[in-house]
N, C-alpha and C positions, 0 to 999 in steps of 0.2 A: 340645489336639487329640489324638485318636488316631491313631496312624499302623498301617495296617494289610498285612500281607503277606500273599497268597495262595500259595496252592502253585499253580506252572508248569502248565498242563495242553496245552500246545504239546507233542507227542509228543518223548521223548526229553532234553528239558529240565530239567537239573539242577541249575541255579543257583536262587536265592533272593534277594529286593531288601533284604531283612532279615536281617543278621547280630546274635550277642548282643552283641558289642562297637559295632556303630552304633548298633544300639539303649540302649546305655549315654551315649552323645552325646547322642541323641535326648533324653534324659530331663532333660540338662543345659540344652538349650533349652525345659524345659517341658511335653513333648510326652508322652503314655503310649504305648505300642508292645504293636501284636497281631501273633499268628504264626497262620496257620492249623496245626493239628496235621501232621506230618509235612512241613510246609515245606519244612524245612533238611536233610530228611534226606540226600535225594543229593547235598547237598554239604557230608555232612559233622557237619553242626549237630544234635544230636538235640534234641529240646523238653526236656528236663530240663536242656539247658546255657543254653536261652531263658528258662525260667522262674527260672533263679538269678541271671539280667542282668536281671530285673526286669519280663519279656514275658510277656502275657496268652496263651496260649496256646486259642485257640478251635476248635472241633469240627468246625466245617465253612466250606465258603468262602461259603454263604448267607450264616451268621451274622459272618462277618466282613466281610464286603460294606455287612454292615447296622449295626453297629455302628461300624466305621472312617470318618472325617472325611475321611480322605486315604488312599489306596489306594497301594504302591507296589509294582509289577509290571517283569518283565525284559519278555519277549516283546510285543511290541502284541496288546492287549485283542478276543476275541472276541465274537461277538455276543452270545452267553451272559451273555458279562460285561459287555457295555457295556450290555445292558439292567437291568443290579445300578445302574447310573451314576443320579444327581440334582442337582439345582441345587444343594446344599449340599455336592455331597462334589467332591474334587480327584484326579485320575489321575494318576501319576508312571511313566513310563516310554518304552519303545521305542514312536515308532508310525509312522513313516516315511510322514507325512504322504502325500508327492508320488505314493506309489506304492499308498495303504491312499482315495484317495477317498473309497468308498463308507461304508468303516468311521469316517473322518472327520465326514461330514454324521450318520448315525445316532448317533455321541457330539453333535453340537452339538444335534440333538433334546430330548436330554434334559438342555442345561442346563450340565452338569456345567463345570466347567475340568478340560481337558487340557495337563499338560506333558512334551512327547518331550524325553526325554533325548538323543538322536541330534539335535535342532532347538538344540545349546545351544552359539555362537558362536565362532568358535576366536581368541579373544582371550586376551590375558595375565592375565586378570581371572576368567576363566571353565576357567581350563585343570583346577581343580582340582573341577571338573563334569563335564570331557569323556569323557562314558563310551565314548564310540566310540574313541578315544585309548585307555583301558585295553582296553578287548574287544582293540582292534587289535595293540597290547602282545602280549596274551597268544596270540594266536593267530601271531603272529608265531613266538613261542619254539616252541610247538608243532604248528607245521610241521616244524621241525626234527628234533624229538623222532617226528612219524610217519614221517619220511623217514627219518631211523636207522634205524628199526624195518622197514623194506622193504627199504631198501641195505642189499646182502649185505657189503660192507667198513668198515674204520673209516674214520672219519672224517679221522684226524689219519695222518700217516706213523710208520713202525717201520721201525727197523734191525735185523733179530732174528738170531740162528744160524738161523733157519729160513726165512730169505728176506727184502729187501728189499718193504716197503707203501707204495708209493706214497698220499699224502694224496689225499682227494676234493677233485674241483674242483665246487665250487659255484657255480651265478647267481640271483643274485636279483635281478625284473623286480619295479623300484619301490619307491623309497626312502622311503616312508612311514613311520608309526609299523609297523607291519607289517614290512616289508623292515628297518629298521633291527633288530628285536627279533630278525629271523631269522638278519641278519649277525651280529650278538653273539653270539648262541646256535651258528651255523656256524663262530664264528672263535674261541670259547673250545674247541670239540672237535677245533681242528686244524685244519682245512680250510682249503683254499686257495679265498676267497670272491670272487666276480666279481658286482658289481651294476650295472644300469643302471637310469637313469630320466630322464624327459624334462625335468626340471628341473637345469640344471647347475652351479646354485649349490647343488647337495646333495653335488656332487664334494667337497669337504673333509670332510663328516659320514663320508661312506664310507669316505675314507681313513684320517682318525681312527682310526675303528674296526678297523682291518686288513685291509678290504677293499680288490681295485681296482676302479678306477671305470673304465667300458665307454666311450668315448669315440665318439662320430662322428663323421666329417667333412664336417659338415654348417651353412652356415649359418646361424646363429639367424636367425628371424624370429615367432618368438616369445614370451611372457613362458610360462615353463610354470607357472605358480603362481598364475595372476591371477584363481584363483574363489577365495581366502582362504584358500592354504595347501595345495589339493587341485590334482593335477598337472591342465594345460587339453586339450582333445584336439586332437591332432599333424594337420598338416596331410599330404595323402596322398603328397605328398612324403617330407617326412620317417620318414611310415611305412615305404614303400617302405625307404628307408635304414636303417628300423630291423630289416627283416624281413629282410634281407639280410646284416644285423652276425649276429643269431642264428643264422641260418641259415650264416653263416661258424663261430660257436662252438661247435652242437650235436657235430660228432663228439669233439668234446675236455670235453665238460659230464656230469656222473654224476650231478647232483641239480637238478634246476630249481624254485625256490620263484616262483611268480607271485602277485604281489598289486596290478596294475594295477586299480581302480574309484574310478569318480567319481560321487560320491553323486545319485542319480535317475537314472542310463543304465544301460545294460548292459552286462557287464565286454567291453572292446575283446580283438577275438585276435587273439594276438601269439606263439605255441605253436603253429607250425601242425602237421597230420599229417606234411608232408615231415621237419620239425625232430625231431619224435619220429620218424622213419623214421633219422636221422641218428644217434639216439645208442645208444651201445651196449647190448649187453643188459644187463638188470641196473641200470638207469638207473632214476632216479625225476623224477615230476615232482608238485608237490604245488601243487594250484589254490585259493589262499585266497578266489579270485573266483567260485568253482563254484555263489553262490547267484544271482548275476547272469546264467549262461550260461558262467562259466568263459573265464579267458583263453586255455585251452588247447584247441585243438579238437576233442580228445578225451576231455575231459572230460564224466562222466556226474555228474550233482549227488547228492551223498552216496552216492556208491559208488566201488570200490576197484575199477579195471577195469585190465587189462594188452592192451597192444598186442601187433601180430604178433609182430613182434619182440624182447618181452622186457622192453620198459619199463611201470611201472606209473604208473598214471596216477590221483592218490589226488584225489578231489572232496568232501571232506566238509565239510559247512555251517555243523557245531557246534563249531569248536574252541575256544572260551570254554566250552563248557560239558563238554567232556571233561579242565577241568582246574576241575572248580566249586566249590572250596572256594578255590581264590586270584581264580576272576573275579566269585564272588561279594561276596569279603571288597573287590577293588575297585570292583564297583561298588554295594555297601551306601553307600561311602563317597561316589561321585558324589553318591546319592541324599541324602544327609546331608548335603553341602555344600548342595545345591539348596536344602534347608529350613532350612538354617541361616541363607543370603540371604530366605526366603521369611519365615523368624521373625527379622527385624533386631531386638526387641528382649529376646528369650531369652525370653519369657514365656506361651509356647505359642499366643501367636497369630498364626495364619497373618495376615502382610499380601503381598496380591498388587500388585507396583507396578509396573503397566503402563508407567512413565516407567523404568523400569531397562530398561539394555542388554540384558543376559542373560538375566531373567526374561519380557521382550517376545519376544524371538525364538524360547524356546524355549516359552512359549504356544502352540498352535494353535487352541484355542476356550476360549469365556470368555463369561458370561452369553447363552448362546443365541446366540452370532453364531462365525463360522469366523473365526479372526485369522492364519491361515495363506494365504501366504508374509508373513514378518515384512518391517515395513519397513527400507531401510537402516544399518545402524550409525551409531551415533553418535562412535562408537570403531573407527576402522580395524581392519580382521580383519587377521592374521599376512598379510601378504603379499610376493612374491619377490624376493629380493636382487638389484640389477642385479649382472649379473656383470661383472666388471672388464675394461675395456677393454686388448686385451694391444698392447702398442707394436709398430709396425711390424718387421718384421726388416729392419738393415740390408744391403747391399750390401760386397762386399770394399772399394770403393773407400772406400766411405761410414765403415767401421770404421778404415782403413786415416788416412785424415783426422783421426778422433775421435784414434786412438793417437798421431799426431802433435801436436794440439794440448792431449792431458792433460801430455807430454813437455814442452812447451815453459812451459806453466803452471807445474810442476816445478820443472822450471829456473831460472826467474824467481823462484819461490817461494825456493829455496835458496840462491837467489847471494843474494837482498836480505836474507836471515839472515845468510849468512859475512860482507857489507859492513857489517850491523848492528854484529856480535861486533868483527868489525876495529877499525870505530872506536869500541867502547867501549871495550879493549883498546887501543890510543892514547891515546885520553883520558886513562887510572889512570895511565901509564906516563909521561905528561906532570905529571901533579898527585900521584899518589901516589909515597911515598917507596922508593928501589932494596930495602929487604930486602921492604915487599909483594908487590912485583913477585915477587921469591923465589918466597916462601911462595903465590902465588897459582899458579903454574908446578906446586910440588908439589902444591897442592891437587887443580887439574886433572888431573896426572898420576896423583893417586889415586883420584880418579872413576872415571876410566878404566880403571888396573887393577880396582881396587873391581868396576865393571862387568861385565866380563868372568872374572872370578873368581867372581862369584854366578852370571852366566846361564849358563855353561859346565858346571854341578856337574851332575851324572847323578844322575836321578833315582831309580836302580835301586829298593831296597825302601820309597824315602821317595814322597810323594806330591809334587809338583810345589812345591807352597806351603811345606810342609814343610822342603823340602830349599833352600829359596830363603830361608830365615828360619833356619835352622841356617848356609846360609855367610856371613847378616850377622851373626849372633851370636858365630862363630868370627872376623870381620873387630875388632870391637866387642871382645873376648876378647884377641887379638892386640895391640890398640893402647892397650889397660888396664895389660896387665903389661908395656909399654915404660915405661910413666909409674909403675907402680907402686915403682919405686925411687926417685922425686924428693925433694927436701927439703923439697918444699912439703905439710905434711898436710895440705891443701883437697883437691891434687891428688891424694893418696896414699888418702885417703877415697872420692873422687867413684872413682877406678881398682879400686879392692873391691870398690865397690856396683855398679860396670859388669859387673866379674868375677861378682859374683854373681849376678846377674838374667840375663844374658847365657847364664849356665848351666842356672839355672833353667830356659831356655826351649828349651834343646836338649838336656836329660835329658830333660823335658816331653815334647818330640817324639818322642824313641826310646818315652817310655814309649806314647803315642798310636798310634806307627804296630805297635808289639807288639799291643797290642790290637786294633787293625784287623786285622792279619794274624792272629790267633785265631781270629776271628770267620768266615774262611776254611778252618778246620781242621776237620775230623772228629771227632778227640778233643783 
């Protein structure tokens, strides 16, 4: 089959569905690969690097419309192009079904099969398709990178001759792939990261990461996770609670990353104007939700506007594609997995198998008929962790009780050992003979020293293990060259080889812990 790339013609659009390197995959299942002419260029790709990976490189997007079997596109298809569409050829990209209707029924007119890459199931099975997961990624990081770029300070703290810098304090609303990429990106340049999200089995991701997690006090009443991984929407309760946490954090916040949405609604606001009236000047706030309406209510979509007061308020729609040679290199790859499921047996022909999980739900039309919304999974989507049930907090009484009866447990435990020892210690004392008994006295007495002679040793320039295996070795050393005078050569032998090995092991150690401390030197 031909797989064919057009160039973006969505204004401002620099990505590409076709890299030379998937295209070199591509080839491996079979397939031949076209570029429209200047494709790749905005992100990066010139057709001279297409054509040495093995890419037919065509003139125009007519002629590639018309020659390609399978079409494979970022943006969802305009009308222009859906009318290129036919019963033989396959569409591969963005088309956001729930929200593009009209553009929907006009592709099922003609036939064609449609596959949204945004429709493809957030399973374990499917993750290595999920281009909304990579866009999300990327845009994550580069919120960060536009927020830098407007915060007038660094990021991270300094101690300098020239004054004390305080680190920025960051938030980020929504622990998605999004909010995590922006935590990582905010907490490797220093900053002190504050995230909240309505799911609080995400509290440990965030922490991980070196973020803290925004807590409220607030009872759960419900699952936030229970559309398949995507947070559920807060009851108005809880919003309350939540509008109120922010509105406690804006005067102390210098960068607000928002990435609350939930795929088919409009992004919830949660950024109101008081909150931006709250923060200081010189504050950023950067709305990764600004194509839905923005979580911030000051948000203007794809524009860089500043409030009264001093704070800029960044809306911009395209952040995958102001980094498009890494969001196009991942999502060549989404698209390349897609067809790699769609080519099960490497031999360039498409098989569409409406019985697979993944390839079903991320169908939306197929032989003249709309298959959009997919039906249920057959394979449960990622869904929310219950969160762990936390034990009651006891009562002074009620602890006061507990501590009594670990004591007595204890106690019971310890006496029915010393009564154990006692009468075995009778027993030998009865049946074994007076110089055991001796030599049993010494034994124990050397344990005991023994004991206290190893765990007592300071660990000054050795490491704990070290210095604990250097005073058995010195012990072992010690009671070699008592017996090393005997007349017995067995005993005179086994006392050498003690001596020697026992040294062995604590030259050993000095030489190890020298080297460890080197490795702490300068020069």
């Amino acid at each position: 089959m031909k797989i064919g790339a057009p160039k973006e013609v969505y204004p401002g659009e620099a990505r590409v569905a076709l890299t030379p390197d998937s295209a070199l995959q591509l080839r491996k299942l079979g397939h031949e690969a076209l570029v429209e002419r200047g494709a790749g260029l905005a992100a990066g790709f010139t057709d001279e690097a297409y054509r040495a990976a093995g890419v037919t490189v065509v003139s125009d997007a007519k002629a590639l419309w018309s020659q390609a079997d399978v079409i494979a596109k970022v943006r969802p298809p305009i009308e222009g192009e859906i009318a290129h569409l036919s019963a033989d050829k396959t569409l591969i990209s963005f088309f956001y079904p729930a929200q593009n209707a009209d553009h929907l029924e006009k592709a099922r007119t003609t036939g064609a099969t449609l596959v949204a890459m945004d429709m493809v199931p957030r399973i374990s099975r499917a993750q290595k398709m999920d281009a909304l997961s990579s866009m999300a990624n990327i845009a994550g990081y580069r919120a960060v990178i536009e927020a830098g770029g407007a915060f007038g300070r660094f990021f991270t703290g300094q101690i300098t001759a020239a004054g004390k810098v305080p680190p920025a304090q960051v938030l980020v609303i929504g622990a998605g792939v999004a909010g995590l990429a922006a935590i990582g990106a905010a907490t490797s340049l220093g900053a002190v990261v504050h995230a909240f999200d309505v799911r609080p089995e995400v509290a440990e991701q965030i922490e991980s990461m070196g973020a803290q997690f925004v807590f409220l006090d607030f009872e759960e009443t419900q699952d936030g996770a229970a559309t398949g991984g995507y947070a559920a929407p807060s009851s108005p309760e809880f919003r309350e609670k939540q509008l109120n946490k922010f509105r406690e954090l804006a005067p102390n916040i210098d960068i607000v990353i928002t990435t609350a949405l939930i795929p088919g609604r409009d992004a919830p606001k949660l950024w109101l104007a008081d909150m931006v009236a709250a923060m200081k000047p010189g504050s950023v706030v950067v709305d990764l939700a600004a194509e839905r309406g923005g979580n911030c209510e000051l948000t203007v979509p794809d524009e860089r506007v500043v409030s009264d007061n001093g704070v800029t308020i960044i809306g911009y729609t395209d952040y995958p594609s102001r980094m498009a040679a890494q969001a196009s290199t991942l999502y060549a790859t989404n698209v390349r997995h897609m067809l790699a499921d769609l080519t099960p047996a490497k031999d360039g022909v498409i098989v569409h198998d409406m019985d697979d999980d993944v390839i079903r739900s991320a169908t939306i039309t197929r032989d003249g008929a709309v298959t959009f919304p997919p039906p249920p999974l057959k394979v449960q989507a990622i869904a929310a962790q219950k969160p762990k049930d936390k034990p009651p907090e006891q009562t002074p009484e009620e602890k006061k009780a507990a501590e009594a009866k670990r004591f007595k447990q204890q106690t019971r435990a310890q006496a029915g050992a010393i009564l154990v020892g006692a009468a075995v210690i009778l027993l030998a004392g009865l049946i074994a003979p007076a110089s055991f008994m001796s030599h049993l006295v010494v034994f124990v007495l050397a344990c005991f020293v023994g004991f206290q002679v190893i765990w007592k040793v300071s660990h000054s320039l050795h490491t704990p293990l070290m210095a604990i295996t250097n005073a058995v070795s010195s012990i072992i050393i010690l009671g070699a060259l008592l017996q090393i005078g005997s007349s017995d050569w067995l005993v005179v032998t086994l006392a050498a080889a003690s001596v020697f090995l026992a040294g062995i092991n604590i030259f050993g150690g000095f030489l190890i812990t020298r080297r460890m401390l080197a490795m702490f030197q300068k020069s």
